[in-house]
N, C-alpha and C positions, 0 to 999 in steps of 0.2 A: 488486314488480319491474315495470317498464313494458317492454315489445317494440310498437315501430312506433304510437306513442302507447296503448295498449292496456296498459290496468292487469290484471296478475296475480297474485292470491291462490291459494297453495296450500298444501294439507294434506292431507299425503300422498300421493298418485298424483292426488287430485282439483286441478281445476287451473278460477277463475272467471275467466272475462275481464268485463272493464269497460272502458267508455266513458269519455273523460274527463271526463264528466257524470253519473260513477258510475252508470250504466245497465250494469246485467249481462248483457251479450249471449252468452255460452256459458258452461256447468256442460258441464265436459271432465273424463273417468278416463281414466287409462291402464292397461295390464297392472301390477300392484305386486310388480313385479320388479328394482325399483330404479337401473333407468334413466336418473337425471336427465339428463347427456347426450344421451341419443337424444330423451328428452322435450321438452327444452329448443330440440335443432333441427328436431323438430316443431312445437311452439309458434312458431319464429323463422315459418314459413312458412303458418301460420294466422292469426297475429293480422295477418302482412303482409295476406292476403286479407280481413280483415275491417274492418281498419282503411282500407283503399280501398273495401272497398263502402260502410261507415257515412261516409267522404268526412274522416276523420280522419288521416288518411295524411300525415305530411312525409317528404319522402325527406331524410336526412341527408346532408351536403356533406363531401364526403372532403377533408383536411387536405395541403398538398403542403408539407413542411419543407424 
């Protein structure tokens, strides 16, 4: 799964992010309480901050139909 260029492997509550250079920059647990939801808009607001520090960051262009 990628969030905000930021690749995400996960099993089980454990959650890797990657670089698009496949450089692992966080090994993330959550509580395994089975959350995905709440997880997932966690991860939405982490990998945002990480992917603007590592300068990998595109801001996606909203669609007007």
């Amino acid at each position: 799964m990628m969030m905000s260029n930021i690749g995400i492997v996960q099993s089980g509550n454990q959650y890797q992010l990657f670089l698009p250079t496949n450089i692992c920059v966080l090994h993330l647990a959550f509580p395994p309480d089975h959350q995905y939801m709440r997880d997932a808009k966690a991860l939405d607001y982490i990998t945002k901050a990480l992917a603007i520090r590592w300068g990998v960051y595109e801001q996606g262009k909203k669609q007007v139909d």
